[in-house]
TORKOL-4160 file (C-alpha; in steps of 0.2 Angstrom, whole numbers, padded with zeros to 4 digits, m for minus):
113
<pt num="1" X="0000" Y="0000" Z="0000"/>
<pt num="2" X="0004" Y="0017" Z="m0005"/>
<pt num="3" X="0002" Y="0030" Z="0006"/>
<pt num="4" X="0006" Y="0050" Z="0005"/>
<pt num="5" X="0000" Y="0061" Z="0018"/>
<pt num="6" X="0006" Y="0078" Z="0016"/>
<pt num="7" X="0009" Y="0091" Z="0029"/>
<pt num="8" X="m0008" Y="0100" Z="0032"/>
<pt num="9" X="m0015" Y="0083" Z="0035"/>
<pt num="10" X="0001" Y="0083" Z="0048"/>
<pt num="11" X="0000" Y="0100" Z="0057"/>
<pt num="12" X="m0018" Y="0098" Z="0061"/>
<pt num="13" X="m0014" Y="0082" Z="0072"/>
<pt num="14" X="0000" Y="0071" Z="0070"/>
<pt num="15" X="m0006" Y="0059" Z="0080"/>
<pt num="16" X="m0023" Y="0055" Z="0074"/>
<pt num="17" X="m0013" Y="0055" Z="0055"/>
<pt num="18" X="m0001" Y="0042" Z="0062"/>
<pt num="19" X="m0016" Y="0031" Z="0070"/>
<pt num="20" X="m0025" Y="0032" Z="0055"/>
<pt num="21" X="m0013" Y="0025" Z="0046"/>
<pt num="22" X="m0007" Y="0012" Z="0056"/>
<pt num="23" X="m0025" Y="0006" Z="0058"/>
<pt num="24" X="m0025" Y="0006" Z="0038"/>
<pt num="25" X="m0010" Y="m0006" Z="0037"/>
<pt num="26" X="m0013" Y="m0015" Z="0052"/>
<pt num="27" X="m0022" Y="m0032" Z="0041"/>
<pt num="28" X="m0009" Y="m0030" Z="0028"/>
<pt num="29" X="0007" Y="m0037" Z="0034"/>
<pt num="30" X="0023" Y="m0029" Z="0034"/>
<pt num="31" X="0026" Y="m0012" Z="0028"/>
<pt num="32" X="0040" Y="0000" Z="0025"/>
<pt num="33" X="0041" Y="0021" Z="0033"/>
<pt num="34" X="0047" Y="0034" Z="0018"/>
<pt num="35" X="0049" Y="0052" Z="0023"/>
<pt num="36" X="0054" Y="0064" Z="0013"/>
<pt num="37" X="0062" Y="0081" Z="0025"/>
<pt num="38" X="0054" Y="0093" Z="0014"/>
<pt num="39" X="0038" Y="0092" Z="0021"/>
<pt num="40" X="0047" Y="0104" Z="0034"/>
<pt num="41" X="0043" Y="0121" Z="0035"/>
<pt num="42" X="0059" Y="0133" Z="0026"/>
<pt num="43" X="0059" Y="0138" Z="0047"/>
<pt num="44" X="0063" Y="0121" Z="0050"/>
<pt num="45" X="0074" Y="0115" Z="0038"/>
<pt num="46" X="0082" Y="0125" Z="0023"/>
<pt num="47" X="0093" Y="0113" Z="0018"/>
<pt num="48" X="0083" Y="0105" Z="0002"/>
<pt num="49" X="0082" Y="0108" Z="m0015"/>
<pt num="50" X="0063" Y="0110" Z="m0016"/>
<pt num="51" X="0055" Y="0120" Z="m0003"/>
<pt num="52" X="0034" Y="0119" Z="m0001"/>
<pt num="53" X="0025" Y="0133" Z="0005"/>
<pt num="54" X="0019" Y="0131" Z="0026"/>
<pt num="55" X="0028" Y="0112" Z="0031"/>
<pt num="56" X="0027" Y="0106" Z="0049"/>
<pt num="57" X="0039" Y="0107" Z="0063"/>
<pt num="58" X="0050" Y="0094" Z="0067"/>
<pt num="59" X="0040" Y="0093" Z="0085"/>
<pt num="60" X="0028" Y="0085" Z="0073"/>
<pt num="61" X="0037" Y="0078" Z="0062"/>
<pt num="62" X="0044" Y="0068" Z="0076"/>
<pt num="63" X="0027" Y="0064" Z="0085"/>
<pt num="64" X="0023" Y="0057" Z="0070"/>
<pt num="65" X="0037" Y="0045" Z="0066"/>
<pt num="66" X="0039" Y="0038" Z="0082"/>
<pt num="67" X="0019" Y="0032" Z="0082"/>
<pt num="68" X="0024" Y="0024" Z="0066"/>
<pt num="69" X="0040" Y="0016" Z="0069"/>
<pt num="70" X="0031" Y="0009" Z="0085"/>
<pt num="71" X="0016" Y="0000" Z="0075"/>
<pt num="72" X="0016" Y="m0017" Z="0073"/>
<pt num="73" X="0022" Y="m0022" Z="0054"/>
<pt num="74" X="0035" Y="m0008" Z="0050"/>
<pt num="75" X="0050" Y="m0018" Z="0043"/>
<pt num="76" X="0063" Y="m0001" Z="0038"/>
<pt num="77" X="0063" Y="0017" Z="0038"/>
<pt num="78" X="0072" Y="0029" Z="0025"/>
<pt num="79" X="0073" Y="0046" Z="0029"/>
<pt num="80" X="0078" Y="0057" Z="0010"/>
<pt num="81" X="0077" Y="0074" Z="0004"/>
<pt num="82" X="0094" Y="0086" Z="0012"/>
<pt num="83" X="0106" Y="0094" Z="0002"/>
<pt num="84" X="0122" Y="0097" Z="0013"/>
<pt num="85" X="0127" Y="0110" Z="0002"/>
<pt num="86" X="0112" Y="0121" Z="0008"/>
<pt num="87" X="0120" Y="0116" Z="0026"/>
<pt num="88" X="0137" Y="0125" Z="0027"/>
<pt num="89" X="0135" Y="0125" Z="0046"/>
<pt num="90" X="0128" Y="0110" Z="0049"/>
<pt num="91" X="0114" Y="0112" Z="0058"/>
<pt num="92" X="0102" Y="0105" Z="0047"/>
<pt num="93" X="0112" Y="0088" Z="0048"/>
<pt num="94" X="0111" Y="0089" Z="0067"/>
<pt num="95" X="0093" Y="0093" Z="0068"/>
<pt num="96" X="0093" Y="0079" Z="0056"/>
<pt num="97" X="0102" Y="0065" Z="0068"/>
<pt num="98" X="0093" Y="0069" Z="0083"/>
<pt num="99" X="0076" Y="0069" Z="0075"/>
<pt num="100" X="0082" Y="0053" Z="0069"/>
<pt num="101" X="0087" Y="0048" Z="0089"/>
<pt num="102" X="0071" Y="0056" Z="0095"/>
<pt num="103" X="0059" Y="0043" Z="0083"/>
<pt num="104" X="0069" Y="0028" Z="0089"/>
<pt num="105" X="0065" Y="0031" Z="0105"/>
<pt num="106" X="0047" Y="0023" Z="0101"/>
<pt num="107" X="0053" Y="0011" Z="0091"/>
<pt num="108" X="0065" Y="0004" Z="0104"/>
<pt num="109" X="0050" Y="0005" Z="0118"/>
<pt num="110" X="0040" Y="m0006" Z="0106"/>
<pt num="111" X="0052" Y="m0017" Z="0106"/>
<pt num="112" X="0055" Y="m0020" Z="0123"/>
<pt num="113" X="0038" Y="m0024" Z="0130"/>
């Protein structure tokens, strides 16, 4: 199943969106996570070649993937879309592991009960 759930959908409530689509998968075996960065607001991360209008936070960004990478069925994960060269100071990338850090943290509390 192919899924795409774009950022207004997101900033309204990221985690009925995230139930929602867990509860759509749930009968359908394993499944994989895509997330594309630049459905962050410019505010929140500049560093990607095609930036959208409006875009969420990474607050709920984050909230998001962790629901997900909790569910039952979610085999891999693949994070795309930064462009180091629009990072010359790095930040971006460092926002980029600990959002990465932040989301496991669901992933390895589902695994542990």
């Amino acid at each position: 199943m192919v899924a795409f759930i774009g950022p207004e959908a997101l900033a309204n409530d990221p985690r009925r969106v995230a139930e929602d689509a867990v509860g759509r998968q749930a009968d359908r075996g394993d499944w994989w996570l895509h997330v594309d960065l630049d459905v962050l607001s410019t505010e929140s991360l500049s560093a990607v070649d095609y930036r959208l209008p409006g875009g969420i936070d990474w607050d709920q960004l984050t909230e998001f993937t962790r629901r997900l990478l909790a569910a039952p069925g979610v085999i891999g994960w693949d994070v795309t879309i930064y462009n180091p060269d629009l990072d010359p100071d790095g930040d971006g990338a460092r926002r980029i592991v600990r959002y990465l850090a932040d989301s496991l943290e669901g992933r390895l509390a589902a695994s542990t009960r």
